[in-house]
PDB file of N, CA, C, O and CB in Angstrom:
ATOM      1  N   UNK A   1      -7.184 -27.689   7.713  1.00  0.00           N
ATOM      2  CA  UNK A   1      -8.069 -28.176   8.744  1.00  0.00           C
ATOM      3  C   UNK A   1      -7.278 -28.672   9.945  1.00  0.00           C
ATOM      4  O   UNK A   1      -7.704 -28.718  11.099  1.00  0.00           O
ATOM      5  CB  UNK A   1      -8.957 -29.278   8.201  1.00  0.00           C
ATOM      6  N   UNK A   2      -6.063 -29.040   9.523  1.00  0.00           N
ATOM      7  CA  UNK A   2      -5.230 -29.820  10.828  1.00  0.00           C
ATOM      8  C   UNK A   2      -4.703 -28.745  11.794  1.00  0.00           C
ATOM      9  O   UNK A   2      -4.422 -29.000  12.965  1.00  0.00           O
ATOM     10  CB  UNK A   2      -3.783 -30.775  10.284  1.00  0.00           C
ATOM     11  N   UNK A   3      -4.546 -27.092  11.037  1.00  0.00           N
ATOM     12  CA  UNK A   3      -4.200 -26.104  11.481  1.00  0.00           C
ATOM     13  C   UNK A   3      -5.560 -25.772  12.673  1.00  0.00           C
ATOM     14  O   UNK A   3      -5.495 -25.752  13.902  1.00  0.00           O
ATOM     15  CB  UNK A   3      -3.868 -25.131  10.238  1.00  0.00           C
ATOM     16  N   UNK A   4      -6.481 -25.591  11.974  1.00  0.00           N
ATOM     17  CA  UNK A   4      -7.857 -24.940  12.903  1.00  0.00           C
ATOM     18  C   UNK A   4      -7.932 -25.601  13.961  1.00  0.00           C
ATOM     19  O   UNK A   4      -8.104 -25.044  15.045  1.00  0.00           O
ATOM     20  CB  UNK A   4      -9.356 -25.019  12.302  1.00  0.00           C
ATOM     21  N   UNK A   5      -7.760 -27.563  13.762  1.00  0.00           N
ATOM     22  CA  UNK A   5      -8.154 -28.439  15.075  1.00  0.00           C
ATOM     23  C   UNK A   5      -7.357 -28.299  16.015  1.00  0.00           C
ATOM     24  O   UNK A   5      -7.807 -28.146  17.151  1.00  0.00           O
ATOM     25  CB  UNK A   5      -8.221 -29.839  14.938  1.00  0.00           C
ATOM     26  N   UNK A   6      -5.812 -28.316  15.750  1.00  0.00           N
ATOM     27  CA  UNK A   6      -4.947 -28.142  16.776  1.00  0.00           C
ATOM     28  C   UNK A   6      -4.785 -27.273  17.180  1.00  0.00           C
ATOM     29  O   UNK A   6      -4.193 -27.424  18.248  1.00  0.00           O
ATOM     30  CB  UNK A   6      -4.065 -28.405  16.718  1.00  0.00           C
ATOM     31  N   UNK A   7      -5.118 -25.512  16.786  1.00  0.00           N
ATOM     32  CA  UNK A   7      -4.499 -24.287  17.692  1.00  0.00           C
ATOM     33  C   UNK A   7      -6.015 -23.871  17.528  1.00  0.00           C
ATOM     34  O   UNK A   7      -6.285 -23.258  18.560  1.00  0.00           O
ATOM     35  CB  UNK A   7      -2.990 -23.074  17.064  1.00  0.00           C
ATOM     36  N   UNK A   8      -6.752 -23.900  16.989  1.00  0.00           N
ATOM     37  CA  UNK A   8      -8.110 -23.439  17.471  1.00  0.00           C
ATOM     38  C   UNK A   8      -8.527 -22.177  16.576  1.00  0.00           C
ATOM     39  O   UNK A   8      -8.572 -22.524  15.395  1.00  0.00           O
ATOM     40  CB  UNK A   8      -8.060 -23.034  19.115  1.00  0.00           C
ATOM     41  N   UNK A   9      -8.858 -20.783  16.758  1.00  0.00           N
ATOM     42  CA  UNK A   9      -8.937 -19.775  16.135  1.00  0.00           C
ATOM     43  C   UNK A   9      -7.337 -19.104  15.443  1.00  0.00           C
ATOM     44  O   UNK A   9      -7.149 -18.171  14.662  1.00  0.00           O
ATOM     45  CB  UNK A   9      -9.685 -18.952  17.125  1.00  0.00           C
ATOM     46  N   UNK A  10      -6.339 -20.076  16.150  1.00  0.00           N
ATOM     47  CA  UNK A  10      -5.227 -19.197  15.741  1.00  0.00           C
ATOM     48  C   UNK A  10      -4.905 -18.907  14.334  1.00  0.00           C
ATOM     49  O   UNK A  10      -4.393 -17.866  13.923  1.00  0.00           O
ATOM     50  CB  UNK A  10      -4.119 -19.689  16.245  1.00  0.00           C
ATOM     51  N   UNK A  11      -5.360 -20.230  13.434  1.00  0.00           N
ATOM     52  CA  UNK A  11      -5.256 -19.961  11.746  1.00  0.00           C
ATOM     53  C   UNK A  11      -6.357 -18.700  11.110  1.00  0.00           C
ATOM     54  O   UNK A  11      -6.409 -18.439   9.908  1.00  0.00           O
ATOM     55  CB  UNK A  11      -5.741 -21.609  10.883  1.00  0.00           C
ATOM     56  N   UNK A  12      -7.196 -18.004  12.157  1.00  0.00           N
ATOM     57  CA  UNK A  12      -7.840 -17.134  11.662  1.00  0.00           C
ATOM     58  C   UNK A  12      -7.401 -15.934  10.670  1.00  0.00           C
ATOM     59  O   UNK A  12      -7.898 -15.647   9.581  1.00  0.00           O
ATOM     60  CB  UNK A  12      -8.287 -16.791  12.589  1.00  0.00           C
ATOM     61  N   UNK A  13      -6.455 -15.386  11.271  1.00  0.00           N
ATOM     62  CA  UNK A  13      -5.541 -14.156  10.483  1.00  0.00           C
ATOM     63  C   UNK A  13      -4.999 -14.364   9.782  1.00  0.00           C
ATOM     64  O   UNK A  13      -4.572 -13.398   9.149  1.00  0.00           O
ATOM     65  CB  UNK A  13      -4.717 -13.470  10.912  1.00  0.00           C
ATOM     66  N   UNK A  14      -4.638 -15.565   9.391  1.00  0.00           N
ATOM     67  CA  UNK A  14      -3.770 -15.882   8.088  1.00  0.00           C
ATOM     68  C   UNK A  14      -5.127 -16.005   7.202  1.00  0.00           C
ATOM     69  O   UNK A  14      -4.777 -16.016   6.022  1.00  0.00           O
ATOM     70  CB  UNK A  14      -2.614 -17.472   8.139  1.00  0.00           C
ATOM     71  N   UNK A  15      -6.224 -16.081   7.289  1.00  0.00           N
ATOM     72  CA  UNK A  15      -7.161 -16.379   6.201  1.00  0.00           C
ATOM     73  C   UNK A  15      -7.694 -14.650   6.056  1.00  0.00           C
ATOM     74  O   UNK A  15      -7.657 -13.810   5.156  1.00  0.00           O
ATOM     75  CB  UNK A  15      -8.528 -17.741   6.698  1.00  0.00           C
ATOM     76  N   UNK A  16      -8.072 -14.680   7.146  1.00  0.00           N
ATOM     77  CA  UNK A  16      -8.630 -12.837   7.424  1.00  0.00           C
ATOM     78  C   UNK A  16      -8.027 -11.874   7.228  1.00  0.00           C
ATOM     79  O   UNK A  16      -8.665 -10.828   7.346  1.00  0.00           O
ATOM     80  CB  UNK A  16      -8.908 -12.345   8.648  1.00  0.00           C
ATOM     81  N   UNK A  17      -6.620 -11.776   6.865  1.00  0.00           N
ATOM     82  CA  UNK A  17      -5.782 -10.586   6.384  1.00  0.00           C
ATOM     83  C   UNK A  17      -6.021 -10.795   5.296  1.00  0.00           C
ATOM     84  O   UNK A  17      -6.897  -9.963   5.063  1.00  0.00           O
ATOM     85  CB  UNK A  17      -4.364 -10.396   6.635  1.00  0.00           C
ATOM     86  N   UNK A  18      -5.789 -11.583   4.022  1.00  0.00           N
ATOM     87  CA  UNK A  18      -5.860 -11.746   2.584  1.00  0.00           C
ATOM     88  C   UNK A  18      -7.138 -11.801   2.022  1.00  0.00           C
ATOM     89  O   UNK A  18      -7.253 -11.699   0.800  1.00  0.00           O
ATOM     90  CB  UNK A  18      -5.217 -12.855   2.190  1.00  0.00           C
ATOM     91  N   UNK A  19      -8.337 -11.981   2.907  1.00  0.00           N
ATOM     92  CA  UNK A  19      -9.682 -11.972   2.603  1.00  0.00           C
ATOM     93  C   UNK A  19      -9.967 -10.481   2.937  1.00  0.00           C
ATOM     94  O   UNK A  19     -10.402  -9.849   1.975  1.00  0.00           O
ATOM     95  CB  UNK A  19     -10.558 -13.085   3.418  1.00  0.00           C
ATOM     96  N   UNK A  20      -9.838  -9.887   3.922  1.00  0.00           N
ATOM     97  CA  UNK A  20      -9.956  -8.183   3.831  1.00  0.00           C
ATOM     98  C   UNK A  20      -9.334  -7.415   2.895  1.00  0.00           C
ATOM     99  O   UNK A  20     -10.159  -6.603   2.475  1.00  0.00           O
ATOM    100  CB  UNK A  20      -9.471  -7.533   4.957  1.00  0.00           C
ATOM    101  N   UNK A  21      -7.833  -7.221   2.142  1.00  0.00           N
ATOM    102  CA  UNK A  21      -7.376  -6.841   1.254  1.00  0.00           C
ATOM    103  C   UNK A  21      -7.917  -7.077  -0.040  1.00  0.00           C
ATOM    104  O   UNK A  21      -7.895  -6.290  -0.986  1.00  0.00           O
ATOM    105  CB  UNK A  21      -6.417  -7.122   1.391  1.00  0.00           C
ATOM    106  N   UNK A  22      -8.579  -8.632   0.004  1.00  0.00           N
ATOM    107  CA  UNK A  22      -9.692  -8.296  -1.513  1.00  0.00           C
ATOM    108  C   UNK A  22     -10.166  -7.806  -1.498  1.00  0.00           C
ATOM    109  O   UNK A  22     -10.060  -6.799  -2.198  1.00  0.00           O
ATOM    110  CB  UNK A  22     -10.503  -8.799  -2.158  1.00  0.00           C
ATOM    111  N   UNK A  23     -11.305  -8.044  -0.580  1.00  0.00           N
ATOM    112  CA  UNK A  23     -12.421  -6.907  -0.348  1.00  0.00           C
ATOM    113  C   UNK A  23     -11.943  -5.519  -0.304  1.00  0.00           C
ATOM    114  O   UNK A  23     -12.874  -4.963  -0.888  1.00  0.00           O
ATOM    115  CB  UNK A  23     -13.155  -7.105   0.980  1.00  0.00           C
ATOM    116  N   UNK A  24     -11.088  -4.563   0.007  1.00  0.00           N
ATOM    117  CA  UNK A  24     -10.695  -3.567   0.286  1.00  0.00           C
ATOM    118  C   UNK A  24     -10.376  -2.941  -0.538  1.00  0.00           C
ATOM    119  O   UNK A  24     -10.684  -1.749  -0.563  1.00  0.00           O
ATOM    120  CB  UNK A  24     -10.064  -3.581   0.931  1.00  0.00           C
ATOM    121  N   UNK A  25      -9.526  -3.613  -1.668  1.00  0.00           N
ATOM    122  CA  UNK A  25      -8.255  -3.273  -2.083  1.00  0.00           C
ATOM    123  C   UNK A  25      -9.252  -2.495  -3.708  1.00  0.00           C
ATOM    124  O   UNK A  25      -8.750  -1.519  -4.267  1.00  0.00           O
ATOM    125  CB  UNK A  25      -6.862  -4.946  -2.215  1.00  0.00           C
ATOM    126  N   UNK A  26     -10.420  -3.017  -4.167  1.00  0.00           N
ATOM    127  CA  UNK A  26     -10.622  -2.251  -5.286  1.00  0.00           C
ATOM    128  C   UNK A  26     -10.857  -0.832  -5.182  1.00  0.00           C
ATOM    129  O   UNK A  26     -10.397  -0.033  -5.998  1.00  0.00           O
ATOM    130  CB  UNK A  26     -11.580  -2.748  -5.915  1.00  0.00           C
ATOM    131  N   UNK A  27     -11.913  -0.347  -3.706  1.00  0.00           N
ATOM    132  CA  UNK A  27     -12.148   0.649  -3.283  1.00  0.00           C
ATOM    133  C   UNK A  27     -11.446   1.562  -3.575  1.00  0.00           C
ATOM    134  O   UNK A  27     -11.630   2.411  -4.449  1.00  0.00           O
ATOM    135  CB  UNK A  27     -12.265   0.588  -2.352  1.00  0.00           C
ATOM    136  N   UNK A  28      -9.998   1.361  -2.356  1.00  0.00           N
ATOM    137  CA  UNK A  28      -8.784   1.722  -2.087  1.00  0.00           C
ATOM    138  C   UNK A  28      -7.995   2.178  -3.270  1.00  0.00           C
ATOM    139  O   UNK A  28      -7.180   3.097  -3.345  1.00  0.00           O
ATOM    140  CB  UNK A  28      -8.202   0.721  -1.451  1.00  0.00           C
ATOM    141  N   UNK A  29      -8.422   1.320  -4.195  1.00  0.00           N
ATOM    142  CA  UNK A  29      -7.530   1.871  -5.811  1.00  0.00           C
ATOM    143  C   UNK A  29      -8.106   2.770  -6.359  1.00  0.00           C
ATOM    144  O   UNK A  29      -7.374   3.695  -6.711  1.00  0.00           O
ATOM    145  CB  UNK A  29      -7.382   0.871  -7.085  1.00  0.00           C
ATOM    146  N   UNK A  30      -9.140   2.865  -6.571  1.00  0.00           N
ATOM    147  CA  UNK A  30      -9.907   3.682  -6.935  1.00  0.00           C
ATOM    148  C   UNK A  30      -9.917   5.116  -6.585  1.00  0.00           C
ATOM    149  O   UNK A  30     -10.369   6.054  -7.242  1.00  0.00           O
ATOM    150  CB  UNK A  30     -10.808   3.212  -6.695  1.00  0.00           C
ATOM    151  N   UNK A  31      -9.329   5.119  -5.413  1.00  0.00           N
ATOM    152  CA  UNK A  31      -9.345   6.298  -4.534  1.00  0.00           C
ATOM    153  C   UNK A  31      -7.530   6.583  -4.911  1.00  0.00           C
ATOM    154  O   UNK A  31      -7.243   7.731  -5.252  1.00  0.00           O
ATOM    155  CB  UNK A  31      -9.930   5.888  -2.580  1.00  0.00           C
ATOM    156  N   UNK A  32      -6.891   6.002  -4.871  1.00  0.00           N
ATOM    157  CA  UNK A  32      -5.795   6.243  -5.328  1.00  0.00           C
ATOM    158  C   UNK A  32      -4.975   6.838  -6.788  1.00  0.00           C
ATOM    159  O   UNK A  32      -4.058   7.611  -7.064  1.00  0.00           O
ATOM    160  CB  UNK A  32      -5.569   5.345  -5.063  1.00  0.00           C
ATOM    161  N   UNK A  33      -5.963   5.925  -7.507  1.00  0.00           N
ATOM    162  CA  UNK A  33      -5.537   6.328  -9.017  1.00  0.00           C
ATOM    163  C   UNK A  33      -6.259   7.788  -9.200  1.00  0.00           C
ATOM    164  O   UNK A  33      -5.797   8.496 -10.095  1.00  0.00           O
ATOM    165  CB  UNK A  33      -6.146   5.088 -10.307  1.00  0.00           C
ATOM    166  N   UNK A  34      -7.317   8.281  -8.453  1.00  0.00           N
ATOM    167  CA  UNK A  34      -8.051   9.646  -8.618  1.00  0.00           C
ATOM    168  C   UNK A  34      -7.507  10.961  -7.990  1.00  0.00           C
ATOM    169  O   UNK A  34      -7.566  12.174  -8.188  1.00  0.00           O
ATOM    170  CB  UNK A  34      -9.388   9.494  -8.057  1.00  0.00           C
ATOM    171  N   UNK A  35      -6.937  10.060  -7.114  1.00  0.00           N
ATOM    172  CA  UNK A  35      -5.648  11.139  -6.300  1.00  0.00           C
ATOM    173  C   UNK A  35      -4.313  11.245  -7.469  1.00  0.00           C
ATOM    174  O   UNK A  35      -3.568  12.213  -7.619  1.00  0.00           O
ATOM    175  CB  UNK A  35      -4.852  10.183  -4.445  1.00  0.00           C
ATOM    176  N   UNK A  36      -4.291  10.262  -8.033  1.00  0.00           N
ATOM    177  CA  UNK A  36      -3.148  10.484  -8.578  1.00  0.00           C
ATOM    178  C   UNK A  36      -3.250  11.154 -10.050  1.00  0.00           C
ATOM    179  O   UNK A  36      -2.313  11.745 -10.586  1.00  0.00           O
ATOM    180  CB  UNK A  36      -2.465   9.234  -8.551  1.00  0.00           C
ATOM    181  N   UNK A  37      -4.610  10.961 -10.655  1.00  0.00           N
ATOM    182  CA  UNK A  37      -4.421  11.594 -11.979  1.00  0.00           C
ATOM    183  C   UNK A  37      -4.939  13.669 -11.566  1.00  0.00           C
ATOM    184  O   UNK A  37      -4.720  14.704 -12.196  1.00  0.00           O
ATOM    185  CB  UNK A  37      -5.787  10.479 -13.373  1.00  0.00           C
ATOM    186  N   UNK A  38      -5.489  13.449 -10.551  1.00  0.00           N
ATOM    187  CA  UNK A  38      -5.890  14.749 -10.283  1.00  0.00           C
ATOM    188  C   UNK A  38      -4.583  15.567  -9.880  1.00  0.00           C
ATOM    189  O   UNK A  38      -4.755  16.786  -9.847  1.00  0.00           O
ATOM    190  CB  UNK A  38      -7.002  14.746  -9.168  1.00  0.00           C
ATOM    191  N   UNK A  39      -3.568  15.203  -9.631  1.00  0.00           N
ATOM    192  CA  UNK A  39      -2.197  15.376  -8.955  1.00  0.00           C
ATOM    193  C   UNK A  39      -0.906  15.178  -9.898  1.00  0.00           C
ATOM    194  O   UNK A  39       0.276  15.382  -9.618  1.00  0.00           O
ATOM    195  CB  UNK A  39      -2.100  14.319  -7.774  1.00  0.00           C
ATOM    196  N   UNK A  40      -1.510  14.698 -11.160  1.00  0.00           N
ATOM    197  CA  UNK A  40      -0.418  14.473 -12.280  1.00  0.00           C
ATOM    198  C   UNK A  40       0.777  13.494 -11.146  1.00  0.00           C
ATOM    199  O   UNK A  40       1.901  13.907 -10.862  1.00  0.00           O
ATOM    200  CB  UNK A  40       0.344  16.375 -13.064  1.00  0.00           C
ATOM    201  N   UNK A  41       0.444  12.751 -10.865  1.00  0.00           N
ATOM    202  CA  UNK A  41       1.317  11.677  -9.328  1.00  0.00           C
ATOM    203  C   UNK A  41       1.411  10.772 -10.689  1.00  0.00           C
ATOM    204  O   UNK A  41       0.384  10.628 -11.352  1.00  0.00           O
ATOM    205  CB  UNK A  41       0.100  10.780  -7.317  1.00  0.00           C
ATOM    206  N   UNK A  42       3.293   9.833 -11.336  1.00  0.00           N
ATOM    207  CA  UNK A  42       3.444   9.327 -12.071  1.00  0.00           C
ATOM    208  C   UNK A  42       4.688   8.571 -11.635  1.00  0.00           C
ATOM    209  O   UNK A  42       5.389   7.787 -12.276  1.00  0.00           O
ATOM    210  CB  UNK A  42       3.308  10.018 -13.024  1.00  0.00           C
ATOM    211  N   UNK A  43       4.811   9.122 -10.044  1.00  0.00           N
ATOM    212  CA  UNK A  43       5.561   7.454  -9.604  1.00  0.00           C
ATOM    213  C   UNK A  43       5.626   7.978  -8.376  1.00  0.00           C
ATOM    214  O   UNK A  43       5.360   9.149  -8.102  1.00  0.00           O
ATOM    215  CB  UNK A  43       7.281   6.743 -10.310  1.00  0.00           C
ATOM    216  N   UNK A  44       6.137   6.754  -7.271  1.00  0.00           N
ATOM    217  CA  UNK A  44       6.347   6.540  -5.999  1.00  0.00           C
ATOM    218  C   UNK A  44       6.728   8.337  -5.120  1.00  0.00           C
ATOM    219  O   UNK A  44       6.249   9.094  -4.276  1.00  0.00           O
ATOM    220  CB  UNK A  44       7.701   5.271  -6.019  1.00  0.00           C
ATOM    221  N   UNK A  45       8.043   8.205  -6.183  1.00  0.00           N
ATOM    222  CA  UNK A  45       8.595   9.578  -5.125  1.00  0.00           C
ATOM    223  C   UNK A  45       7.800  10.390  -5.083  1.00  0.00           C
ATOM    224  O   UNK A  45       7.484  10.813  -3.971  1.00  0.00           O
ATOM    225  CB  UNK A  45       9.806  10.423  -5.445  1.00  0.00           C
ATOM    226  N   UNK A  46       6.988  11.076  -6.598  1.00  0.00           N
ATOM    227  CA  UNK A  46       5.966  12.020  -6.685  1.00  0.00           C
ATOM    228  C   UNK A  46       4.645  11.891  -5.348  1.00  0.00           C
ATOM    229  O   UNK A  46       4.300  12.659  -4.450  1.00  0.00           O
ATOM    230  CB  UNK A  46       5.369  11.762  -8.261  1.00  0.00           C
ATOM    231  N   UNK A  47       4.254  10.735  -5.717  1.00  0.00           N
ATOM    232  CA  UNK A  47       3.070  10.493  -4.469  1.00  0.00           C
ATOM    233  C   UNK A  47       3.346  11.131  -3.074  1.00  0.00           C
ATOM    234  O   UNK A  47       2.673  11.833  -2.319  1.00  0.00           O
ATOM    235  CB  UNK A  47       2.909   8.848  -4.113  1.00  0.00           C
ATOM    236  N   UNK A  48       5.001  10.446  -3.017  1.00  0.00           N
ATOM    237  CA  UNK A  48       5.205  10.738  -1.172  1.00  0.00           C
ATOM    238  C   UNK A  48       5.180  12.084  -1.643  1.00  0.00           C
ATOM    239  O   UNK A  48       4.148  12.670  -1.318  1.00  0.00           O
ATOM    240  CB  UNK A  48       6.862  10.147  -0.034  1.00  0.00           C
ATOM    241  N   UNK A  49       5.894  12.678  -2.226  1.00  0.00           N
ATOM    242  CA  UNK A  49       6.055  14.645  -2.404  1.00  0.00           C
ATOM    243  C   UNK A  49       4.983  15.015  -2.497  1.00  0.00           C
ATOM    244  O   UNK A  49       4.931  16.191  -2.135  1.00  0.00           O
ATOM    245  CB  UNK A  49       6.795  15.442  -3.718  1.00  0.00           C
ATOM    246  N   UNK A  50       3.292  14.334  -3.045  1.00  0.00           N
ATOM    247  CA  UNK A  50       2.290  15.295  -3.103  1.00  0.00           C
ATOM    248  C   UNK A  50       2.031  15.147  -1.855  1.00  0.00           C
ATOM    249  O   UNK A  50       1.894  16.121  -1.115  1.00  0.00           O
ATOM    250  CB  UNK A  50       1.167  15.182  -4.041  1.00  0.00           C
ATOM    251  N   UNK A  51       1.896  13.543  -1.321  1.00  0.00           N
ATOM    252  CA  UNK A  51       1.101  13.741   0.370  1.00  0.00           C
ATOM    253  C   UNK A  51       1.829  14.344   1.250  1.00  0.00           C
ATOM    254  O   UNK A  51       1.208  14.913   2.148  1.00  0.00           O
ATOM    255  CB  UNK A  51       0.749  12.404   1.218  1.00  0.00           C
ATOM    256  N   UNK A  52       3.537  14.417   1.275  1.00  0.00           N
ATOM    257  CA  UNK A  52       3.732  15.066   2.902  1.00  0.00           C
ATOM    258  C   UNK A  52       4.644  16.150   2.047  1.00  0.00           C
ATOM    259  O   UNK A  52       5.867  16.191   2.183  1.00  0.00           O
ATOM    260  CB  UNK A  52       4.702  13.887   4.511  1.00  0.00           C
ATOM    261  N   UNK A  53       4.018  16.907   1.271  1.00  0.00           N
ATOM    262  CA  UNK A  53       4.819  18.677   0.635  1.00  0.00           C
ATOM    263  C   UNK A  53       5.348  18.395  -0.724  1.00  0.00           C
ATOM    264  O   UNK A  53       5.321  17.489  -1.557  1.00  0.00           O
ATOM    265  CB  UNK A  53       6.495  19.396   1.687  1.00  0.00           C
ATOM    266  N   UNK A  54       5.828  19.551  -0.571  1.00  0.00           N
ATOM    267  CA  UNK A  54       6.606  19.735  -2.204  1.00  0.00           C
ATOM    268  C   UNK A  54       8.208  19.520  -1.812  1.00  0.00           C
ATOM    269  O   UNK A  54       9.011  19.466  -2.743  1.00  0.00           O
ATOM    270  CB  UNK A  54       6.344  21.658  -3.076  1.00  0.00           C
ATOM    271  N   UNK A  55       8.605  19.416  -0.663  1.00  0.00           N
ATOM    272  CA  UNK A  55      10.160  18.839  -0.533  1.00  0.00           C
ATOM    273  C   UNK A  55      10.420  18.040  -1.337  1.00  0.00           C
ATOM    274  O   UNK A  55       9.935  16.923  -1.518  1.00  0.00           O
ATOM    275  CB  UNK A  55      10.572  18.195   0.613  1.00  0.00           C
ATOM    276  N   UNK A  56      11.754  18.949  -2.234  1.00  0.00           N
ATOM    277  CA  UNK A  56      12.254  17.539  -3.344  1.00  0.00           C
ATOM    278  C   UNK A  56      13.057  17.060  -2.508  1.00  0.00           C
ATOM    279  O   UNK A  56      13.345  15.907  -2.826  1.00  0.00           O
ATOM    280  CB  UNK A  56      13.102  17.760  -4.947  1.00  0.00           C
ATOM    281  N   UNK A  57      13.867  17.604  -1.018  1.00  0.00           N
ATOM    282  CA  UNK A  57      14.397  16.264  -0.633  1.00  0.00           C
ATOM    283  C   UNK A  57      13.716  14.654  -0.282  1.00  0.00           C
ATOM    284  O   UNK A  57      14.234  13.542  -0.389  1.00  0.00           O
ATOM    285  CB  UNK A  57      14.978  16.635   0.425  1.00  0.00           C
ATOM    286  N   UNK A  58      12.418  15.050   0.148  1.00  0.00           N
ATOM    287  CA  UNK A  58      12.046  13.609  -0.057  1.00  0.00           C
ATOM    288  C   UNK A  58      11.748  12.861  -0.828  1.00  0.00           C
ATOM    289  O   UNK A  58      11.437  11.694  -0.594  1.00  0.00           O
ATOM    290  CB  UNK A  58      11.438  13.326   0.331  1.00  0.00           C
ATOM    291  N   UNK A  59      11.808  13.684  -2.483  1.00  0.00           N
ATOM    292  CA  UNK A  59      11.574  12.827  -3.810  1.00  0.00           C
ATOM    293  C   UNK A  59      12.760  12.185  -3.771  1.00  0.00           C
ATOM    294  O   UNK A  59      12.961  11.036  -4.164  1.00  0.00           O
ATOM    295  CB  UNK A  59      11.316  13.599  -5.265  1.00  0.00           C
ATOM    296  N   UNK A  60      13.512  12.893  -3.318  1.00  0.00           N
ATOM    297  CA  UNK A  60      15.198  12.744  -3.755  1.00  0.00           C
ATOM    298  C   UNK A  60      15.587  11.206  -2.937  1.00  0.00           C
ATOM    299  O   UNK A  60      16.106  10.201  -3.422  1.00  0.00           O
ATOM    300  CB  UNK A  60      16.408  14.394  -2.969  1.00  0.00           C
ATOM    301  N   UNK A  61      15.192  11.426  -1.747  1.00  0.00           N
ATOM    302  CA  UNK A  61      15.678  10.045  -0.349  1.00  0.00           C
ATOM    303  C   UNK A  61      14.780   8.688  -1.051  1.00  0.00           C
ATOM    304  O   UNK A  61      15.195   7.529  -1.081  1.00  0.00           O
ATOM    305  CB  UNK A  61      14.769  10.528   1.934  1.00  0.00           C
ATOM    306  N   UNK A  62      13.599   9.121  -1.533  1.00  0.00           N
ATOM    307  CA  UNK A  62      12.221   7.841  -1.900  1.00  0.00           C
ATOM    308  C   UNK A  62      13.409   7.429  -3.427  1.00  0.00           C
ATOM    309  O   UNK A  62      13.557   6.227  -3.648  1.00  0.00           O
ATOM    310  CB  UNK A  62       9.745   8.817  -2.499  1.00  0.00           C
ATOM    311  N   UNK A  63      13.781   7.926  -3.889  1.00  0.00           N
ATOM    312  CA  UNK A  63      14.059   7.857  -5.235  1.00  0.00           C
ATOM    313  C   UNK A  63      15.601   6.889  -5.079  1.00  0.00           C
ATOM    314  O   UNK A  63      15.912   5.892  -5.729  1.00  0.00           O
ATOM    315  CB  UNK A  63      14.149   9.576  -5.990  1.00  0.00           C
ATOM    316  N   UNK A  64      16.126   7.359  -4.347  1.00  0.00           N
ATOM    317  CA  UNK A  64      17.556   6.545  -3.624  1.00  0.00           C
ATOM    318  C   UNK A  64      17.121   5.583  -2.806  1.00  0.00           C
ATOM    319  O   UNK A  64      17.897   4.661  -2.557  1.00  0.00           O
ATOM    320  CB  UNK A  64      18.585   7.468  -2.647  1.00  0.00           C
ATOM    321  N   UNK A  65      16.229   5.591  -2.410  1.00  0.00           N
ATOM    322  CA  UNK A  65      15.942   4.052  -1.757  1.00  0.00           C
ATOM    323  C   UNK A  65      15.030   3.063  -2.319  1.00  0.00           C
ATOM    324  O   UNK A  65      14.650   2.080  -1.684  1.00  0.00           O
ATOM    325  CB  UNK A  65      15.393   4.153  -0.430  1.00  0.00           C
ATOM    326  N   UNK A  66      14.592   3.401  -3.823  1.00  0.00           N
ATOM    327  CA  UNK A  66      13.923   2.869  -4.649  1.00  0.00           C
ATOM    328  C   UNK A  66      15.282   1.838  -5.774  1.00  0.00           C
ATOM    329  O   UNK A  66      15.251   0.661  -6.132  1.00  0.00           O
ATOM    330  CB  UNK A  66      12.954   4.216  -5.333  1.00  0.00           C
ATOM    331  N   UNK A  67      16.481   3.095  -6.074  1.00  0.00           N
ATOM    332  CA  UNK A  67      17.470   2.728  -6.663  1.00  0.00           C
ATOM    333  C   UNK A  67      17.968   1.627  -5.982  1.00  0.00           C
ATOM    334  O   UNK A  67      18.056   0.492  -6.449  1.00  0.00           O
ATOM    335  CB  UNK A  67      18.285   3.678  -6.838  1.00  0.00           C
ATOM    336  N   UNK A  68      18.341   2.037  -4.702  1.00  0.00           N
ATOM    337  CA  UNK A  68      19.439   0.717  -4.301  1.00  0.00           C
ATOM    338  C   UNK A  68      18.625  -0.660  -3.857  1.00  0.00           C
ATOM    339  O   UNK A  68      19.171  -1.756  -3.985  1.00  0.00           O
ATOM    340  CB  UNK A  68      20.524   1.187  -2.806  1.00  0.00           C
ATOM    341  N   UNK A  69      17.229  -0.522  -3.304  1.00  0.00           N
ATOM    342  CA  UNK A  69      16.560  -1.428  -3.306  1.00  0.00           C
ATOM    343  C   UNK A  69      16.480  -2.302  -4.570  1.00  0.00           C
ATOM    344  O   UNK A  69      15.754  -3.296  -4.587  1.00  0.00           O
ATOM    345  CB  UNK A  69      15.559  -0.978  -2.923  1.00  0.00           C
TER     346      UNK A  69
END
């Protein structure tokens, strides 16, 4: 409350980003996990390789930056 009185609407987005992602986020899965079992998709690199091609170099780059991360 000490946030809202002193800057006004500015504490809005910190409440309104995490309140839209609930709301959002079951949809959104839903739509995801159906993409993914229809796609045999069974991790990260696979996903990026079904949405932008069948390039295994980019399984290959997602997969190395999954490792060293």
């Amino acid at each position: 409350m000490g946030q809202a009185a002193s800057k006004g609407l500015g504490f809005l987005p910190i409440y309104l980003g995490p309140t839209l992602i609930f709301l959002l986020a079951p949809s959104l899965l839903k739509r995801l996990v159906s993409f993914c079992r229809a796609e045999g998709v069974t991790s990260l690199p696979d996903l990026l390789e079904s949405i932008y091609g069948n390039g295994r170099a980019l399984g290959i780059m997602a997969t190395a930056v999954l490792v060293i991360g």
